[in-house]
MARGUMI-803614 format. One record per residue (C-alpha): residue in three letters; residue number from 1; y, z, x. Coordinates in pm, whole numbers, plus 50000, padded with zeros to 5 digits. Layout:
BEGIN
R	ALA	NUM	Y	Z	X
...
This chain:
BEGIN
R	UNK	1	91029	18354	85907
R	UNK	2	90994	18733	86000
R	UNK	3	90950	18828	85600
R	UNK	4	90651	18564	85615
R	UNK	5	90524	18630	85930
R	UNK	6	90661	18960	86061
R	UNK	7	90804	18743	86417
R	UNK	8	91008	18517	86522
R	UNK	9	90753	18317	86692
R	UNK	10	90734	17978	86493
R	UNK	11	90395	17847	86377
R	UNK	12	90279	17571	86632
R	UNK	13	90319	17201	86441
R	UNK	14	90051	16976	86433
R	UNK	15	90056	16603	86465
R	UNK	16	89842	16404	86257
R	UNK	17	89648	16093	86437
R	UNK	18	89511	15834	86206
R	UNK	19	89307	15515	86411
R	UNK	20	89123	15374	86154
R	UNK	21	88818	15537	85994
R	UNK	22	88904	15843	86289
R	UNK	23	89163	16075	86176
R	UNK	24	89225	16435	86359
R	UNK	25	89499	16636	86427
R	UNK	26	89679	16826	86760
R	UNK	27	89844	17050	86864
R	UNK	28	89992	17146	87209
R	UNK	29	89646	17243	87380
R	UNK	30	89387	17171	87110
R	UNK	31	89256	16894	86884
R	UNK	32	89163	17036	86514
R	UNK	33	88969	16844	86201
R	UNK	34	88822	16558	86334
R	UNK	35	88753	16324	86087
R	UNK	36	88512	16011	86014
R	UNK	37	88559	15825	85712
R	UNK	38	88650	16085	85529
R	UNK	39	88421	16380	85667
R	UNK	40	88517	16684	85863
R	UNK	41	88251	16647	86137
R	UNK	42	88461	16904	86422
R	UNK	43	88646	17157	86316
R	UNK	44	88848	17216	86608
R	UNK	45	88833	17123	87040
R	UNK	46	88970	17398	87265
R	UNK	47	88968	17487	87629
R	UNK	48	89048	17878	87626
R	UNK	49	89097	18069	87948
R	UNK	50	88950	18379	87853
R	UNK	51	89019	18730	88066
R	UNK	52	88850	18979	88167
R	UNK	53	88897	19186	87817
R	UNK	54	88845	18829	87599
R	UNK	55	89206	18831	87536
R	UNK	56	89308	18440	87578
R	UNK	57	89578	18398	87862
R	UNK	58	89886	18182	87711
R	UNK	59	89965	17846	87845
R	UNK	60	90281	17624	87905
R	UNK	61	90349	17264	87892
R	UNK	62	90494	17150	88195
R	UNK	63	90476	16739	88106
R	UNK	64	90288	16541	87817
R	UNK	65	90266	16205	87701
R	UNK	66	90166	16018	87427
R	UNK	67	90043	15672	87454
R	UNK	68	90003	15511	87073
R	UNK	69	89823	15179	86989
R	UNK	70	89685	15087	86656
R	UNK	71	89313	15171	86793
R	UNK	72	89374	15355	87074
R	UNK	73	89565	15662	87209
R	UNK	74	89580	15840	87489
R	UNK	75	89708	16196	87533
R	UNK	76	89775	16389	87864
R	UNK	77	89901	16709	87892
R	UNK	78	89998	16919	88206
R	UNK	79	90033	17275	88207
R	UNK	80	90034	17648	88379
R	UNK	81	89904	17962	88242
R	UNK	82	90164	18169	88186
R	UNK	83	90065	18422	88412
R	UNK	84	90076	18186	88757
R	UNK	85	89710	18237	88769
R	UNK	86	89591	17786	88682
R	UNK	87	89726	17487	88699
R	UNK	88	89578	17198	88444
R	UNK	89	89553	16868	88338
R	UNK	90	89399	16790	87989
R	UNK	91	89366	16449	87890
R	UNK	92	89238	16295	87544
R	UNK	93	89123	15868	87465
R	UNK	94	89035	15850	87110
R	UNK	95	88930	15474	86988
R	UNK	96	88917	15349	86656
R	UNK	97	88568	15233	86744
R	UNK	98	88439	15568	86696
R	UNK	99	88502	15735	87011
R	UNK	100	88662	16000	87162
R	UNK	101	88664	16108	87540
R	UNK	102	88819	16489	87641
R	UNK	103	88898	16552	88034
R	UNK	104	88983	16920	88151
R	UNK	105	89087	17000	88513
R	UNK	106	89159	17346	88638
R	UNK	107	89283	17502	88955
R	UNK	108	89292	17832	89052
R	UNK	109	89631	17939	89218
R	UNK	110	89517	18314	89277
R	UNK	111	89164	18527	89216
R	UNK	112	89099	18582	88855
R	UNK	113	88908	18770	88651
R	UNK	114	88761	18562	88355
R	UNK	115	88537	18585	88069
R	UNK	116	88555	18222	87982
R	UNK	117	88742	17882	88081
R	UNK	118	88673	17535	87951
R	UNK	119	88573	17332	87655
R	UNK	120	88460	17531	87305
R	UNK	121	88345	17266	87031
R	UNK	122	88337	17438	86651
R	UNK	123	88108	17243	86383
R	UNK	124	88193	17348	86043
R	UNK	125	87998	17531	85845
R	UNK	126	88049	17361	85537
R	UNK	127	87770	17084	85503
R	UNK	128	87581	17211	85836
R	UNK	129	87466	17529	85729
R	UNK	130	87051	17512	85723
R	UNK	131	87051	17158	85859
R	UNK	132	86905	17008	86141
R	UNK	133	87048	16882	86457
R	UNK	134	86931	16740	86733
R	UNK	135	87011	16946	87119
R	UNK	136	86981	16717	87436
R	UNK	137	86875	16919	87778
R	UNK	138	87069	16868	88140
R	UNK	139	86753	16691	88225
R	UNK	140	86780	16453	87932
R	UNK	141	86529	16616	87693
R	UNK	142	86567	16595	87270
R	UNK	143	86474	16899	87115
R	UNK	144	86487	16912	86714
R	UNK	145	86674	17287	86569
R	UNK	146	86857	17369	86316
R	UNK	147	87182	17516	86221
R	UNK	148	87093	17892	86104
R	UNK	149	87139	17933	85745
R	UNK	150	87207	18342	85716
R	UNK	151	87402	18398	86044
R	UNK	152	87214	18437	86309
R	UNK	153	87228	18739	86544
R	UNK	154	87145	18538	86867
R	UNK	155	87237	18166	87024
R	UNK	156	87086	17863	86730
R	UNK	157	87104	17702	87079
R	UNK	158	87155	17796	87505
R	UNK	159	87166	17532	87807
R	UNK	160	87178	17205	87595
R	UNK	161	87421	16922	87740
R	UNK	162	87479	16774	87413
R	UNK	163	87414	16794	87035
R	UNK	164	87408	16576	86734
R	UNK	165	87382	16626	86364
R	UNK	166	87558	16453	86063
R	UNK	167	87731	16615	85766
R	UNK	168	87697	16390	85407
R	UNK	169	87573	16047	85586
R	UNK	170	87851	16120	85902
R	UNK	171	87732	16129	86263
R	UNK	172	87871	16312	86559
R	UNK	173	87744	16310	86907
R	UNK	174	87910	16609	87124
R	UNK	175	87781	16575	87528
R	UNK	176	87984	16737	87783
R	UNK	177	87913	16661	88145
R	UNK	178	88069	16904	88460
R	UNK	179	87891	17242	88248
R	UNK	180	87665	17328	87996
R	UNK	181	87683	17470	87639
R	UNK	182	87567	17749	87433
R	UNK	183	87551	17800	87088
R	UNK	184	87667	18095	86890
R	UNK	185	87709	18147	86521
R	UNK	186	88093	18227	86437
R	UNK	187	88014	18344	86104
R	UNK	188	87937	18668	86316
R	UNK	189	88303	18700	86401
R	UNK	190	88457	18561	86023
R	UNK	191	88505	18191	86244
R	UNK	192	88437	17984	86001
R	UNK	193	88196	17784	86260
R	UNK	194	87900	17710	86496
R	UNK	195	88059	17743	86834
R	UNK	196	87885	17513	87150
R	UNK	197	88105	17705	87454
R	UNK	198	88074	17695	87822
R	UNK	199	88007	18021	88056
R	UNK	200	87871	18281	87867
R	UNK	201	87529	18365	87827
R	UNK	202	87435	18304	88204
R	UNK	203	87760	18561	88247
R	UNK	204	87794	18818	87997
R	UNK	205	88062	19002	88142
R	UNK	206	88340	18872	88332
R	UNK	207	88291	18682	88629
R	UNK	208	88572	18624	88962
R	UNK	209	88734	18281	89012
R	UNK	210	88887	18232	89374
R	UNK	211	89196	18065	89478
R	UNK	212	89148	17688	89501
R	UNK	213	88808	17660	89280
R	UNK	214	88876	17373	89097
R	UNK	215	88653	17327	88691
R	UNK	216	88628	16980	88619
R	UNK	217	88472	16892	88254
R	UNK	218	88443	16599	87988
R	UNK	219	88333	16603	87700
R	UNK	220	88256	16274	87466
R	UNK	221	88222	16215	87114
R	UNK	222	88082	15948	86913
R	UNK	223	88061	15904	86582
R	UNK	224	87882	15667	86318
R	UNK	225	87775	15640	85939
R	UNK	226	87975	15516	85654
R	UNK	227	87916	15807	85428
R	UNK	228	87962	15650	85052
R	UNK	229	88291	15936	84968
R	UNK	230	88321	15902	84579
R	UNK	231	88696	15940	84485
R	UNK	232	88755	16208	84321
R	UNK	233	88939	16137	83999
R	UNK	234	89313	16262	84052
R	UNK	235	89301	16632	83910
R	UNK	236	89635	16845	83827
R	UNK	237	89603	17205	83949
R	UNK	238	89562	17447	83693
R	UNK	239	89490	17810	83610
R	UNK	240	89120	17912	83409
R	UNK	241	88896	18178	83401
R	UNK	242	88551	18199	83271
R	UNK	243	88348	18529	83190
R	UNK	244	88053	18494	83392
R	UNK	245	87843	18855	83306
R	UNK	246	87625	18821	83609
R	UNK	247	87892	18864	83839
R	UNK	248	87950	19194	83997
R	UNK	249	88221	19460	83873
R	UNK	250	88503	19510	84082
R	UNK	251	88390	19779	84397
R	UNK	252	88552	20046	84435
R	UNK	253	88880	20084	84695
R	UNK	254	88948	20257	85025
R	UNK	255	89251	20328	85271
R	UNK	256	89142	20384	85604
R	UNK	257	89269	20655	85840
R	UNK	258	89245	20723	86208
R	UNK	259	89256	20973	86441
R	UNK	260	89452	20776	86681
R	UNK	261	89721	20637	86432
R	UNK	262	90039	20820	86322
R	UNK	263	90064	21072	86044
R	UNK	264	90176	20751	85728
R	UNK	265	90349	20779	85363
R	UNK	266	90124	20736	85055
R	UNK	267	90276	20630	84785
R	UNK	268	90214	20794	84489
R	UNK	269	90037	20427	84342
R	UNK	270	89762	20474	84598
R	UNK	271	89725	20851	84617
R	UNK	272	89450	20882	84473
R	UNK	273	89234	20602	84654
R	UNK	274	88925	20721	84842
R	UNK	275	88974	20744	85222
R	UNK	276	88759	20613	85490
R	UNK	277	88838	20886	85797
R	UNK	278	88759	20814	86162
R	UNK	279	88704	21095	86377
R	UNK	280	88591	21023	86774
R	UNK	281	88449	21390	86850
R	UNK	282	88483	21328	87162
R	UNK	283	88818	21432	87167
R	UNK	284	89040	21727	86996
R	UNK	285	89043	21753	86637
R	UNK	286	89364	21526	86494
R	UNK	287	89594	21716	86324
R	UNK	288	89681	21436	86079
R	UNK	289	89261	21391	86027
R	UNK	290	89251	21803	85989
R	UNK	291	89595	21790	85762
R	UNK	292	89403	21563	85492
R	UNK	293	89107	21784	85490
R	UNK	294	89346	22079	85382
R	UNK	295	89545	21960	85131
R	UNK	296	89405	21998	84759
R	UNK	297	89337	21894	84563
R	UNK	298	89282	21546	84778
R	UNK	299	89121	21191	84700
R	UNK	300	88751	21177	84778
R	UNK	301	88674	21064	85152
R	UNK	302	88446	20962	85355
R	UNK	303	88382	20992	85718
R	UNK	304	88275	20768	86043
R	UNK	305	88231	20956	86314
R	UNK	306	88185	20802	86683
R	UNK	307	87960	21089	86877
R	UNK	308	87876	21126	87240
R	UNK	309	87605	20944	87408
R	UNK	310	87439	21221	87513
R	UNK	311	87179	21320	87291
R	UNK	312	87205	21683	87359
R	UNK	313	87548	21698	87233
R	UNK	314	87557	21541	86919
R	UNK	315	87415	21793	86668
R	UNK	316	87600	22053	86784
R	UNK	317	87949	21771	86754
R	UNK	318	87872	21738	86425
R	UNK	319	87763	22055	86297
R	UNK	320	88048	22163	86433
R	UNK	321	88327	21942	86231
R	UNK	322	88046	21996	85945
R	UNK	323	88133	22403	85936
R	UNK	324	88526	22304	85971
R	UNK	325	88524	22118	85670
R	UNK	326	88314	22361	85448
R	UNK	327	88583	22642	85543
R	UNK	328	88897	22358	85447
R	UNK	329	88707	22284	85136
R	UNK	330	88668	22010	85190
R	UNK	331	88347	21771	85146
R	UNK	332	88273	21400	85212
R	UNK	333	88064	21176	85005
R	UNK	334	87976	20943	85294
R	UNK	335	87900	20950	85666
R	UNK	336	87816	20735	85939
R	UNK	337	87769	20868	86309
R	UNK	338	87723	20627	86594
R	UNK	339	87745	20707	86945
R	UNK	340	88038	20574	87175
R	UNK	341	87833	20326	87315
R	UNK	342	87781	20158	87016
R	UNK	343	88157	20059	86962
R	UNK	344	88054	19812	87226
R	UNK	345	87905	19496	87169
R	UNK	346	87524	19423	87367
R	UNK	347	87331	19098	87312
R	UNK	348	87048	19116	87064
R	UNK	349	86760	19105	87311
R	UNK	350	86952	19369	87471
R	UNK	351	86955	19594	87783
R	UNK	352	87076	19874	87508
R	UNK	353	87287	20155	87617
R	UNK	354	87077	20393	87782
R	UNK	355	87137	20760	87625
R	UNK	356	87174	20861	87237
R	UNK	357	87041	20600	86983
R	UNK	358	87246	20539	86635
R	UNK	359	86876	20625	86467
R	UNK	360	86945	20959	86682
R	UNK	361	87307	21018	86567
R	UNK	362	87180	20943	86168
R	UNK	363	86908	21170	86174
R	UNK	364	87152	21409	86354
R	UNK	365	87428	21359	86074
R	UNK	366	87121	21389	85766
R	UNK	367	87105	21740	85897
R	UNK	368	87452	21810	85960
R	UNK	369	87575	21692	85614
R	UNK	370	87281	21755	85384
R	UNK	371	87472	21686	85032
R	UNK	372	87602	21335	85175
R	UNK	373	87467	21005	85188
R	UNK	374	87406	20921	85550
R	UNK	375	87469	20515	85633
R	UNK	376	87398	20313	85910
R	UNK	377	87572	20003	86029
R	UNK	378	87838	19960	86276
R	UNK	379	88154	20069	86342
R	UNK	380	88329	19736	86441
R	UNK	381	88223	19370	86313
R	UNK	382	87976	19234	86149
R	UNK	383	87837	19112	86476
R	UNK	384	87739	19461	86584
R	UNK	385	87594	19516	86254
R	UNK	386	87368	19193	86269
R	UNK	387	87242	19255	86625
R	UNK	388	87155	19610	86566
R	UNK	389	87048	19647	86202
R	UNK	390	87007	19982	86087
R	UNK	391	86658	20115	85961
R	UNK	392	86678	20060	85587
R	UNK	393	86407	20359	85579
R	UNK	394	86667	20644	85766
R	UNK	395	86968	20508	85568
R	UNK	396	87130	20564	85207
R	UNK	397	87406	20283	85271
R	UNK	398	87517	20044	85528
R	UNK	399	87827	19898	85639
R	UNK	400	88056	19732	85886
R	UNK	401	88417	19616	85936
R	UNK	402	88591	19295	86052
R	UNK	403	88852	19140	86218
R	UNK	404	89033	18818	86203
R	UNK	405	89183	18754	86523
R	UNK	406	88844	18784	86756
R	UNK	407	88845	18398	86909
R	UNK	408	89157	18219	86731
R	UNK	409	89485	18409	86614
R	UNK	410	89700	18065	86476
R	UNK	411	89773	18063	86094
R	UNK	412	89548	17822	85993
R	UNK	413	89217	17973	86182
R	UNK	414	89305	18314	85994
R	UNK	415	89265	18197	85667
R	UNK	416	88986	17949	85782
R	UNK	417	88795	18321	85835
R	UNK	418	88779	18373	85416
R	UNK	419	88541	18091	85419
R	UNK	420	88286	18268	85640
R	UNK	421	88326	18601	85438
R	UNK	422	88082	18496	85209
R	UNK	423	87834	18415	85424
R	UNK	424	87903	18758	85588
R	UNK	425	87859	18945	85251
R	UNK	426	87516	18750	85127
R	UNK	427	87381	18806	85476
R	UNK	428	87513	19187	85516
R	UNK	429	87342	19207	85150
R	UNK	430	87010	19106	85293
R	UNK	431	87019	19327	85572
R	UNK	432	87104	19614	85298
R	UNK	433	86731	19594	85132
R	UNK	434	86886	19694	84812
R	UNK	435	87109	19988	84966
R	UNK	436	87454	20011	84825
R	UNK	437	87675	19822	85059
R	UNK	438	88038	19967	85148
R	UNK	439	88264	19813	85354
R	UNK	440	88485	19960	85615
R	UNK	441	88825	19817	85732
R	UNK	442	88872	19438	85704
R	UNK	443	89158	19339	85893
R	UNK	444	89342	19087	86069
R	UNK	445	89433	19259	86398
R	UNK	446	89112	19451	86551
R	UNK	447	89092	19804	86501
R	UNK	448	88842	19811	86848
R	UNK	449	88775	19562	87110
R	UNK	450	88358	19549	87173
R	UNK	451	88388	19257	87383
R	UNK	452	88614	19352	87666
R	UNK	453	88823	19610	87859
R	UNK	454	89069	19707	87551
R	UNK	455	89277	19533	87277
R	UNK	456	89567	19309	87356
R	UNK	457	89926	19452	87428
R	UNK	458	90138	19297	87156
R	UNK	459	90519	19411	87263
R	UNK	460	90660	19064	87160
R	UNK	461	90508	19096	86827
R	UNK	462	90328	18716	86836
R	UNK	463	89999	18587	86741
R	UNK	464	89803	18678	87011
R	UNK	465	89414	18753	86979
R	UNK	466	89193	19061	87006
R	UNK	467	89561	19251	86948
R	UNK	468	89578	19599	86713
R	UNK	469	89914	19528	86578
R	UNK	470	89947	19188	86427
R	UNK	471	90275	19112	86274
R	UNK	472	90197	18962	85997
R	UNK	473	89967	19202	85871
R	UNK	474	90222	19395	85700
R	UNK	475	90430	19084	85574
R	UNK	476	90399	18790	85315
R	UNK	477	90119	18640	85515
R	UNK	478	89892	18953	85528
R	UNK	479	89909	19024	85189
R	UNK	480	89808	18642	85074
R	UNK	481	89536	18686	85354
R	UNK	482	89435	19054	85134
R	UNK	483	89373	18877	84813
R	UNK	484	89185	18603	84998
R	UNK	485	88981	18909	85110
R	UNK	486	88972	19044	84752
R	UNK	487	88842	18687	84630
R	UNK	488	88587	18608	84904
R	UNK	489	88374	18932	84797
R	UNK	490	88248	18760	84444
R	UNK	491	87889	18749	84411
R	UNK	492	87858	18985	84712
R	UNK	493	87711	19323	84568
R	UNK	494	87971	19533	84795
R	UNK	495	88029	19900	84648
R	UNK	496	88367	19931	84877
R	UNK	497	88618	19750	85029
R	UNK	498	88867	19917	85256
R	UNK	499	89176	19682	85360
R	UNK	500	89407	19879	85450
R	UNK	501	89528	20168	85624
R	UNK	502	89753	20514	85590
R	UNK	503	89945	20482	85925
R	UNK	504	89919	20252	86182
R	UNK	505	89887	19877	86215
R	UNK	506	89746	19817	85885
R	UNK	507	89937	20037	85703
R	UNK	508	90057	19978	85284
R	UNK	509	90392	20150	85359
R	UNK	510	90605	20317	85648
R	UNK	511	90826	20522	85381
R	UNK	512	90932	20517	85034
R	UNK	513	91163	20210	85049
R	UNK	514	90967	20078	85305
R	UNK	515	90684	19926	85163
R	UNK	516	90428	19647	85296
R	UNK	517	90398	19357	85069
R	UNK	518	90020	19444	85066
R	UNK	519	90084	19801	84898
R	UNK	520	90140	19583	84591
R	UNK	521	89824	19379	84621
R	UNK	522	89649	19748	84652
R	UNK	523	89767	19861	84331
R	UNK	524	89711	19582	84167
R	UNK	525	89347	19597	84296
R	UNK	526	89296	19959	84246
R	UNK	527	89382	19865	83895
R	UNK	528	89036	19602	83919
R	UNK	529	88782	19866	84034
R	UNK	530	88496	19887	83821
R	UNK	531	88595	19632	83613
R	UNK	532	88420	19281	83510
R	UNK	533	88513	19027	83726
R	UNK	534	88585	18677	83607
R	UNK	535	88503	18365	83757
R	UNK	536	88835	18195	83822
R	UNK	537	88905	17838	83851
R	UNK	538	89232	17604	83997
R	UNK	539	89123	17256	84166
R	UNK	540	89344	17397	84431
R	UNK	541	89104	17532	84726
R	UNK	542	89419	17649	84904
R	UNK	543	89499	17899	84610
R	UNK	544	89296	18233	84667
R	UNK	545	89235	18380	84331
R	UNK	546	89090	18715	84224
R	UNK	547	89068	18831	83885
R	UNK	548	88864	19090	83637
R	UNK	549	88819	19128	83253
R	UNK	550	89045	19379	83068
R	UNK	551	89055	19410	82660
R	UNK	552	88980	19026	82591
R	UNK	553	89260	18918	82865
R	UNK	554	89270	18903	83261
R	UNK	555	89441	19084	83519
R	UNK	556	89449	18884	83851
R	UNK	557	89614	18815	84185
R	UNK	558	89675	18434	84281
R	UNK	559	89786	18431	84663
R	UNK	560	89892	18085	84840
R	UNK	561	89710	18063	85146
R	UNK	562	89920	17774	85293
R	UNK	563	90264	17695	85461
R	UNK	564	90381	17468	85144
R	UNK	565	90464	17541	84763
R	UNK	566	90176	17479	84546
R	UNK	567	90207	17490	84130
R	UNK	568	89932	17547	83881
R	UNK	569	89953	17439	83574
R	UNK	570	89871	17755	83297
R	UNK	571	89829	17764	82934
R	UNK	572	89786	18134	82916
R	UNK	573	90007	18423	82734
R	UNK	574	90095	18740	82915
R	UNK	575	90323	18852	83225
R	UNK	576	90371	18737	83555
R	UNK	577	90547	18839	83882
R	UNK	578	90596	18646	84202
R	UNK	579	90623	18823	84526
R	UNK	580	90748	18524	84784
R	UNK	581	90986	18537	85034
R	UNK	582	91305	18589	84794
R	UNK	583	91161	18865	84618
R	UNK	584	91014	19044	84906
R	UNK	585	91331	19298	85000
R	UNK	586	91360	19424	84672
R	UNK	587	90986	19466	84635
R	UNK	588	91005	19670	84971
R	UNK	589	91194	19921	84797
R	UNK	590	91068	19926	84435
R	UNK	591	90668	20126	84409
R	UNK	592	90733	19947	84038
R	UNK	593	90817	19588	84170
R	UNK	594	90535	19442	83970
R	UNK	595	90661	19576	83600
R	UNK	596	90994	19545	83675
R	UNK	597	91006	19179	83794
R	UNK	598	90773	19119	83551
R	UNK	599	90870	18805	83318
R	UNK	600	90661	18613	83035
R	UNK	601	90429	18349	83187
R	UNK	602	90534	17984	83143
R	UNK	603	90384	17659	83135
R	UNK	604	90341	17622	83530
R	UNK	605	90292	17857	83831
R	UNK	606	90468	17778	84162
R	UNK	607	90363	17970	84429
R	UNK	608	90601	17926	84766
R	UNK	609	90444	17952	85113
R	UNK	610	90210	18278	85115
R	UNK	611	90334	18393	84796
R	UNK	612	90103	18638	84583
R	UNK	613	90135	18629	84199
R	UNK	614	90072	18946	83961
R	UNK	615	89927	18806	83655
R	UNK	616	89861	18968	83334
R	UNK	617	89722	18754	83080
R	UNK	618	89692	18889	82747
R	UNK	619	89389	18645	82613
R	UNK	620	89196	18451	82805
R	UNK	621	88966	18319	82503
R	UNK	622	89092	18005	82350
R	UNK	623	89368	17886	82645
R	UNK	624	89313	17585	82768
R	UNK	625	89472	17439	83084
């Protein structure tokens, strides 16, 4: 489990309810992929207790029951946070009828701090994106909306009691009574969701519960339609690529590295990758930062560079590390500059952060580093980018990061995140105006917490969210989760991607025979920039494939984004190496795992749990599956 996962904390099971045309699944404190005849109409029911930093406070069964019936169960589940803070009772009635009824009741045991507690419904985005729905008022009211097609900086929807909409001829009626919902767009965050959530935009910072308040909620579903579902004729997996010569090259690749993370090894595969560097002048010069700026000859870099606040202070911050740099020889292509403030997250209508502006710290940076293209963007998500969008006028490039873990840190809701990525890309692209469109670090764990007091403490090494150090990040899991990346960015015009790091949480390798699974991925991707990228093809949507053109064949990277074996069938000649859970020690040690396991390609790929394969296909023209 720890070579998959990097813990020892097993993945929570889910139990698979089937009443009927209703179908959904649970798991100890949520429901996930409720179903009507066929149609994923919810995504997922929670009831996070949020804290005061947005990091969600564990809970622990103290009794549950199940209560089955051909078409009707009933679910109750007792529990305490972990922390003594709340005491619970959850309780769930699905009928086959086409009902479902959700019952929360919490009690305070001591004063909290909270960001958040109660009900969070998530509508998928797949089928709803662009269509309307219908929100219902406390007072009764039906107003007609939408679901926001590019992802929407503010709430699609605030104060509503209840929403409807259908997805392909299915309809779902979410009402919750004991609160009110907002709406946010996920997609912001990589969820791949709309969001309707209690307690947040009348509170946008974190708000004291006493000892003895008591929230009571329920929330109702009903559903309807008989959405004609064609069945699909019964499809073996398989392997094909098609040249497709609109599609974008290949960008270019980055490793990121930070002032605050440990001096890391390079290995001599990646050593000549560009480098994103952060600097925060607000403290000391880093000697590890300073050490990469002296040595020479070294990889191209580029900088992002959080400034004071203070107006005054920033030209003089950055001509300052502007000089240093000239005198180390040293010169970057790219920089950003944003003040401090702006690592923080602040609603789109604002109050803004009183003091220096990023238009302030770009114009500030334009004279600082005349010979380098000055960007814009943020510093953190893509949220921060969409809710402040640079002036495409003051710019030469924008960009952003990401992070997986903001709202949901389970297995399954990371790799739900690749299918918002490309929403993220087409609608960073549109923000862009045409102005190349680099990436910085996309992640798992978060590099920075905007939303709250700091990131999660992780010393048990679990899943928790809104945490720096993820375990899995540098295991089997975070490299399938890479190429997933890697695969999501098709069609999206970046110039750069930067997923991973030299040192710290995200880093490719710790030493020479101790190497991250995801060093591996890298190299094979560095060996993709700037190439033609093909248009793969499996009939397996939990198979993440990348792949690019090279002399009349393929190189590409087929990751398994799932907990069981999947097998593609392949009629293609060439080489192919599997890094899975068996190989992984060996590959830890070897910078040459992927020649030297390297074996002729057969009829058939299997791919165990999280397993990446290294494929080199000699000819691509002619195979068929």
């Amino acid at each position: 489990m720890e070579t998959i996962f990097g813990t020892s904390e097993a993945p929570e099971t889910l139990a698979t309810v089937a009443l009927g045309a209703l179908s959904f699944q649970t798991g100890e404190a949520f429901v996930r992929r409720i179903v009507w005849h066929g149609v994923e109409v919810v995504r997922a029911i929670d009831y996070p207790i949020r804290d005061e930093r947005w990091g969600t406070i564990q809970t622990r069964t103290v009794r549950s029951r199940t209560t089955p019936g051909p078409r009707r169960v009933r679910q109750e589940r007792e529990f305490h946070t972990e922390d003594g803070a709340f005491s619970g009772r959850f309780e769930l009635i699905a009928e086959a009828a086409g009902a479902m009824t959700l019952s929360l009741r919490l009690e305070a045991r001591r004063d909290a701090r909270l960001c958040r507690a109660g009900f969070t419904a998530l509508h998928p985005i797949d089928g709803l994106a662009g269509r309307p729905m219908t929100i219902r008022r406390p007072d009764g009211e039906c107003i007609g909306s939408e679901f926001a097609a590019t992802i929407s900086p503010a709430q699609p929807a605030v104060n509503f009691a209840g929403v409807r909409y259908q997805i392909r001829g299915a309809a779902v009626a979410v009402d919750i009574e004991g609160d009110v919902f907002d709406m946010e767009d996920q997609r912001n965050w990589s969820d791949a969701s709309y969001k309707s959530y209690v307690r947040t935009a009348s509170f946008p910072g974190p708000y004291t519960v006493r000892r003895g308040d008591v929230i009571n909620q329920r929330l109702t579903l009903a559903f309807e339609g008989e959405p004609a579902i064609a069945a699909a004729p019964a499809v073996r997996p398989f392997l094909w690529f098609e040249q497709a010569p609109a599609m974008d090259p290949f960008p270019e690749l980055a490793l990121a590295v930070d002032a605050a993370w440990t001096n890391g090894f390079v290995p001599p595969g990646l050593a000549s990758l560009r480098r994103t560097v952060r600097l925060d002048l607000r403290c000391p010069p880093n000697p590890f930062a300073l050490d990469f700026a002296r040595t020479s000859p070294h990889p191209p870099f580029d900088l992002e560079l959080v400034v004071p606040d203070d107006p005054n202070e920033i030209q003089d911050c950055l001509t300052a590390v502007a000089q240093w740099l000239k005198r180390a020889g040293a010169r970057p292509d790219h920089v950003i500059a944003l003040p401090a403030a702006y690592l923080r997250s602040w609603q789109p209508g604002g109050p803004w952060p009183k003091g220096a502006t990023p238009l302030d710290a770009t114009r500030a940076a334009r004279a600082a580093f005349p010979a380098a293209r000055i960007g814009g963007g943020a510093l953190t998500n893509f949220t921060e980018f969409n809710r402040r969008r640079p002036d495409a006028r003051e710019v030469d490039y924008v960009t952003h990061g990401s992070s997986a873990t903001v709202h949901a840190a389970d297995d399954e809701s990371v790799f739900q995140t690749l299918e918002a990525l490309p929403d993220i890309f087409r609608s960073g692209s549109q923000i862009a105006a045409g102005k190349p469109y680099p990436l910085g670090l996309i992640s798992i764990g978060m590099r920075e917490n905007p939303y709250g007091a700091g990131l999660a403490p992780n010393p048990d090494r679990v899943r928790p969210t809104m945490c720096e150090w993820d375990p899995r990040a540098q295991r089997l899991f975070g490299e399938a989760w890479l190429v997933g990346v890697a695969a999501a960015s098709r069609r999206a015009g970046l110039s750069l991607l930067t997923l991973a790091s030299v040192g710290g949480p995200f880093a490719v390798a710790q030493g020479p025979s101790a190497l991250a699974p995801s060093y591996h991925v890298m190299v094979w991707l560095a060996r993709m920039q700037g190439r033609q990228r093909l248009d793969p093809m499996t009939a397996d949507g939990g198979i993440h494939v990348v792949a690019v053109e090279r002399n009349g064949g393929a190189i590409a990277l087929l990751a398994n984004g799932s907990s069981t074996s999947r097998t593609l069938e392949c009629g293609l000649p060439g080489r192919i190496a599997v890094l899975d859970a068996s190989s992984a020690a060996t590959a830890s040690r070897d910078c040459d795992w992927t020649r030297n396991a390297a074996h002729g390609l057969e009829v058939s790929i299997t791919l165990p749990p999280y397993a990446v394969a290294f494929l080199d296909a000699a000819a691509i023209e002619g195979a068929a599956a």
